[in-house]
C-alpha positions in Angstrom: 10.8 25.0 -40.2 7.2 24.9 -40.5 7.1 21.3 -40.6 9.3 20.7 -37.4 6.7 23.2 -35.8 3.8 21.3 -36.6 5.9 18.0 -35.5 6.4 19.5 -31.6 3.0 20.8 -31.6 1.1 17.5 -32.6 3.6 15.0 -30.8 3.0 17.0 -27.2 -0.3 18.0 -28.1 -2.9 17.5 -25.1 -6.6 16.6 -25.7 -9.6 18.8 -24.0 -9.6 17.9 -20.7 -6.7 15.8 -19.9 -6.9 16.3 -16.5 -9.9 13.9 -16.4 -7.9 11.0 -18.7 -5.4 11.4 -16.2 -7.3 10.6 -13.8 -8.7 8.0 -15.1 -5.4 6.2 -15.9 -4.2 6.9 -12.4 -7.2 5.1 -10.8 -6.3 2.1 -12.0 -2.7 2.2 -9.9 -0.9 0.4 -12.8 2.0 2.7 -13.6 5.4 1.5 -12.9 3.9 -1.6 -11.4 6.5 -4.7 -12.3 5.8 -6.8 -15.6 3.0 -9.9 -15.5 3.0 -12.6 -18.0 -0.6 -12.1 -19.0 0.2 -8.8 -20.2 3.3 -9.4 -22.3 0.9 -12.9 -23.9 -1.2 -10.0 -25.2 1.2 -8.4 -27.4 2.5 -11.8 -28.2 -0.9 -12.7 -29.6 -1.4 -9.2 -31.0 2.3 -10.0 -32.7 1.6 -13.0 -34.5 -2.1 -12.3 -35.2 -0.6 -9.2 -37.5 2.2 -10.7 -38.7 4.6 -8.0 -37.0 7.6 -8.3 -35.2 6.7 -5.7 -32.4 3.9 -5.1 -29.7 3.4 -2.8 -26.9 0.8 -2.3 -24.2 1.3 1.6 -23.7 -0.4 3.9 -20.9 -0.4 7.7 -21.7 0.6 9.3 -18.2 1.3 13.5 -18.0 4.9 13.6 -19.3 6.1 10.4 -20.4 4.0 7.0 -22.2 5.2 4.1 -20.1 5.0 0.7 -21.3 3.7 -2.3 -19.4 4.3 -5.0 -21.4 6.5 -5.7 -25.1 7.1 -7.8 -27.3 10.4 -7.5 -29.9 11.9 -4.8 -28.9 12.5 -4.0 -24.5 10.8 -0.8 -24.2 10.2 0.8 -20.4 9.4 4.8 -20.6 9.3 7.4 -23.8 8.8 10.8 -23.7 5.5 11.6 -24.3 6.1 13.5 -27.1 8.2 11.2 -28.5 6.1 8.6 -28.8 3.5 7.4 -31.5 1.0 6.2 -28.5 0.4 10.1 -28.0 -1.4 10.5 -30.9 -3.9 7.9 -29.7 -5.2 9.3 -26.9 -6.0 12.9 -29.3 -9.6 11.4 -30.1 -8.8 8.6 -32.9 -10.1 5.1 -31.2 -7.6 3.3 -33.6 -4.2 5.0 -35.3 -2.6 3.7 -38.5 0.5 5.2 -39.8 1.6 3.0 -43.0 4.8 5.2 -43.2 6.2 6.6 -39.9 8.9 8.7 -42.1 6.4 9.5 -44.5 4.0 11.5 -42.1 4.9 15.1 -40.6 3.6 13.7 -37.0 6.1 11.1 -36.5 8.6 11.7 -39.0 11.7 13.0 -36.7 10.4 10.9 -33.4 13.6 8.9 -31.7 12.2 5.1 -32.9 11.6 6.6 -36.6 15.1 8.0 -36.9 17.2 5.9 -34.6 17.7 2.3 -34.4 15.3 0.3 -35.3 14.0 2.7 -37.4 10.6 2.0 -37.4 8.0 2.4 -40.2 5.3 1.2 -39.3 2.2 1.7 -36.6 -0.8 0.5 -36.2 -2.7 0.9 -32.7 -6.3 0.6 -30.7 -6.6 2.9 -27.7 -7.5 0.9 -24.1 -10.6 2.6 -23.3 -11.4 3.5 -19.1 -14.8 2.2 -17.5 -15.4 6.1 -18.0 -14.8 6.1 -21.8 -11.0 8.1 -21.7 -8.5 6.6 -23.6 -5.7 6.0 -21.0 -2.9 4.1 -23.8 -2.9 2.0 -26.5 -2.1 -1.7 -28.0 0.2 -1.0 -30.5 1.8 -3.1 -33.4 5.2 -2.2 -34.8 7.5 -2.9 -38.2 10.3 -1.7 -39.5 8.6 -1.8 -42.7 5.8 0.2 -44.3 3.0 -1.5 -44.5 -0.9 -1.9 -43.5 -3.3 -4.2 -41.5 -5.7 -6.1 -43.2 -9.8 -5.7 -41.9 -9.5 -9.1 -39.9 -5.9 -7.6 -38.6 -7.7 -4.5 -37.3 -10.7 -6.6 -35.8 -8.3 -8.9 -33.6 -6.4 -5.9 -32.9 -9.6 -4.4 -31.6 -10.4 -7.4 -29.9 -7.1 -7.9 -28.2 -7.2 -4.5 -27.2 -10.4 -5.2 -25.2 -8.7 -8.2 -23.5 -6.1 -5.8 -22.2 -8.3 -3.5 -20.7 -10.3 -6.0 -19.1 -7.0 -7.3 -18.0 -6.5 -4.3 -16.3 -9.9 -3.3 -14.6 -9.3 -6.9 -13.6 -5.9 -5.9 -11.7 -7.0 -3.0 -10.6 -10.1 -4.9 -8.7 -7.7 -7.1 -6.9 -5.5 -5.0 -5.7 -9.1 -2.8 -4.6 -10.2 -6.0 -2.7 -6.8 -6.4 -1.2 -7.0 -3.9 0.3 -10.6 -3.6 1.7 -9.6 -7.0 3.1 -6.4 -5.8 4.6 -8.3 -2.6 5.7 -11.0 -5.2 7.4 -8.8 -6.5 8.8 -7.2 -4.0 10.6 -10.2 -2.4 11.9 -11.2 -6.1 13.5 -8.2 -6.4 15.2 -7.3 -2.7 16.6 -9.0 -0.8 19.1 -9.9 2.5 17.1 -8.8 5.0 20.3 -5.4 3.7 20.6 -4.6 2.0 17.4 -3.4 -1.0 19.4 -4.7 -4.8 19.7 -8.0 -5.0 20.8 -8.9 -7.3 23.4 -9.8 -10.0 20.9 -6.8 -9.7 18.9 -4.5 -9.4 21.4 -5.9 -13.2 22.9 -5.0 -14.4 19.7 -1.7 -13.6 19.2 -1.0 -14.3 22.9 -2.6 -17.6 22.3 -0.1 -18.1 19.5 3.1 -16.9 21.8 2.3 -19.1 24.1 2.2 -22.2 22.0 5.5 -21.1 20.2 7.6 -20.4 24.1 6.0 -24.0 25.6 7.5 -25.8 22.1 10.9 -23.6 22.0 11.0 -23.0 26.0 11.6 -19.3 25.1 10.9 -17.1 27.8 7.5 -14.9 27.3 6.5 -12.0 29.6 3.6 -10.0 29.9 2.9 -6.3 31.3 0.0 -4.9 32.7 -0.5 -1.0 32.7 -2.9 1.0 34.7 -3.5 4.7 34.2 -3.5 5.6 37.8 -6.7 7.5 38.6 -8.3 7.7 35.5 -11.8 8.2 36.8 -10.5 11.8 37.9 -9.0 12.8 34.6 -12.8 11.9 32.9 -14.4 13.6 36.0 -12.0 16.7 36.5 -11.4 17.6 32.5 -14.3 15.2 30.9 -14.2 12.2 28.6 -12.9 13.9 25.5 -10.0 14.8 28.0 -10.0 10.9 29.2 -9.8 9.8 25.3 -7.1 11.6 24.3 -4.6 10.9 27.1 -5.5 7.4 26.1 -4.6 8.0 22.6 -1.0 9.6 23.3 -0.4 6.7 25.5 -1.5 4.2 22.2 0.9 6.0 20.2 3.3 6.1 22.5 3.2 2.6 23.2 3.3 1.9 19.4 6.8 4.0 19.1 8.1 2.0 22.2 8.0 -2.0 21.8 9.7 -4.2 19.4 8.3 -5.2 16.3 7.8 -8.8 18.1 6.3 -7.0 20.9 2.5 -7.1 21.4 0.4 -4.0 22.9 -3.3 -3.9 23.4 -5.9 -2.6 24.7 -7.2 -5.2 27.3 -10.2 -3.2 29.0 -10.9 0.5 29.9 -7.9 2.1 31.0 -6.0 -1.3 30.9 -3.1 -1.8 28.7 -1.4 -5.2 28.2 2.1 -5.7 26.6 3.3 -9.6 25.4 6.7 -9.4 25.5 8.0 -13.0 23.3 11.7 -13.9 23.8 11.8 -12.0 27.4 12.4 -12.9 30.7 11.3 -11.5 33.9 14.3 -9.1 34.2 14.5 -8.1 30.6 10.7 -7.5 31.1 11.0 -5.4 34.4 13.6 -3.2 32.7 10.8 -2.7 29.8 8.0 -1.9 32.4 10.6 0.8 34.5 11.4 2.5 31.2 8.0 2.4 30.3 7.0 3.6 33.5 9.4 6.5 33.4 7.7 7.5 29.6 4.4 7.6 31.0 4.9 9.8 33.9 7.0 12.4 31.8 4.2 12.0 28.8 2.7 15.9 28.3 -1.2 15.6 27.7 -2.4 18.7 26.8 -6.1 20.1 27.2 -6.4 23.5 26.4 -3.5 25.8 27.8 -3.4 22.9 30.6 -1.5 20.1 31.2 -3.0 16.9 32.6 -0.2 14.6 34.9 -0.6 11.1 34.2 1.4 8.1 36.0 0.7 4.7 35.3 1.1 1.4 37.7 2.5 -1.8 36.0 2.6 -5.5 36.7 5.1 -8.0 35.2 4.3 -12.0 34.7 6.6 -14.1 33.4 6.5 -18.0 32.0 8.8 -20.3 34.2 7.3 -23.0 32.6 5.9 -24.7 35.4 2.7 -23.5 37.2 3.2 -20.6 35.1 2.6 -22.3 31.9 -0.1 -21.2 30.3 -1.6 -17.7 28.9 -4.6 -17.7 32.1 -1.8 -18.0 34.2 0.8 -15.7 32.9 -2.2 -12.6 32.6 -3.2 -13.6 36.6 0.5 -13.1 37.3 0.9 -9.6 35.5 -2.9 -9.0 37.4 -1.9 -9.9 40.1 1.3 -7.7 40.3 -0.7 -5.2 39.0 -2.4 -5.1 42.2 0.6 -5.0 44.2 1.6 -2.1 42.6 -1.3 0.2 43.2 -0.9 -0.8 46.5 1.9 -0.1 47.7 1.4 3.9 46.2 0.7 3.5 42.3 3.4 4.9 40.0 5.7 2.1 40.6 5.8 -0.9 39.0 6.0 -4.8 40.6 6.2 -8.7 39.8 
């Protein structure tokens, strides 16, 4: 009884501070990430190099050791406790059990006394940037046995390989996404998380090309919040910002994912509509229209009333052919519509 005490104590036993090795592993973002080649050539290589029939690559998470690549034997998720890798992350930078059934540790662990009844282990821990051991490169038999000193060494060495390997993929998928983050801020106005001007050119640019091959029909809509100077004079600027904010997000729950809404200039608002024609478009701008003027903007215990104008272009593929032409339409409607009382919309 004594024994099987020690056995649960050592096999879930937790170094000083795991909370900080945990932290470290989970920086990296590799857990449960799907199996690369690279990974499962290491414990191929380790394999061969030390004449044994099974390899892991092994990351120590709270619960559970999870296993990102194998070699001889499919392995996905152990308990942590039952698994030899969580004795390598208890201080030792390399493990060696000859005889798995021989020691207290891992004498009654599932791969010891089930199928394939393992005896042998022989591991190097993958060491963090910050110097925690977050798992292990393991070798496996289901013999007792021993590595020799140029065994360990390439052990060692492969060992390194994988770690680098990993502070490799975790760099990646860091620049990833700084570039994808990059790339949103250059192509979204920060107030209203839609296009900004120069974005929204672009993809119209690109629209336009696709409805003059395909002669799809394209719309656009042009939105004007309908005296906006009094909203920044009467309840100031902050006031001004965040109507235009609700009316971004808004916006962003109303179109189609095809749909293109940006900021074109101060108070300004331009929709591309691909694959719609004028009607379909002056439904959109009514129910749009409608949105906007029952839209609550609060400031304070006050509630500012907001109505919008909107003008509708459309492609007919003659002198309205081209992206100038379709955004002096929608302008031009625009106009109309503030004219003849705002709140309205017209094409």
């Amino acid at each position: 009884m004594q024994a099987a005490e020690k056995i649960h104590t050592l096999t879930t036993a937790k170094p000083p501070a795991d909370q900080f090795r945990l932290a470290a592993l989970h920086r990296y973002n590799i857990l449960d990430t799907p199996q690369q080649e690279e990974f499962t050539f290491i414990t191929e290589l380790a394999a061969k190099l030390c004449g044994m029939p099974y390899a892991f690559i092994s990351l120590v998470d709270t619960d559970r050791v999870w296993v990102k690549a194998a070699t001889g034997l499919a392995l996905e998720t152990l308990a942590r406790g039952d698994s030899y890798c969580s004795l390598a992350v208890l201080g030792d930078p390399a493990t060696e059990i000859p005889d798995l059934s021989d020691d207290y540790r891992t004498a009654n662990m599932p791969l010891t006394v089930n199928a394939p009844h393992m005896r042998f282990y022989s591991s190097v821990a993958l060491m963090s940037a910050d110097a925690f051991a977050i798992g292990t490169l393991s070798v496996m038999d289901t013999r007792p046995g021993a590595l020799t000193e140029d065994q360990h060494r390439m052990l060692a060495n492969l060992g390194r390989q994988a770690m680098a390997l990993i502070e490799l993929r975790a760099n990646e998928r860091a620049l990833n996404t700084s570039q994808r983050e990059l790339e949103l801020l250059s192509t979204t106005d920060e107030l209203t998380g839609l296009h900004n001007r120069r974005s929204l050119q672009q993809r119209l640019k690109f629209e336009v090309a696709r409805s003059k091959r395909f002669r799809t029909p394209l719309s656009a809509v042009m939105i004007d919040i309908d005296h906006f100077k009094k909203i920044n004079d009467g309840f100031g600027h902050a006031a001004g910002d965040q109507v235009l904010a609700n009316i971004g997000r808004m916006l962003r729950e109303s179109v189609r994912v095809i749909d293109i809404a940006g900021r074109w200039e101060g108070e300004e608002i331009c929709v591309i509509l691909p694959n719609t024609p004028l009607e379909g478009a002056c439904k959109f701008a009514e129910t749009l229209r409608g949105k906007l003027e029952a839209q609550l903007h609060h400031v304070g215990i006050r509630v500012i009333p907001v109505t919008a104008s909107l003008g509708v272009g459309s492609f007919n593929h003659m002198e309205i052919d081209d992206a100038e032409s379709l955004l002096r339409q929608a302008e031009d409607a625009l106009s109309r519509a503030k004219e003849g009382g705002r709140n309205r919309i017209a094409y």
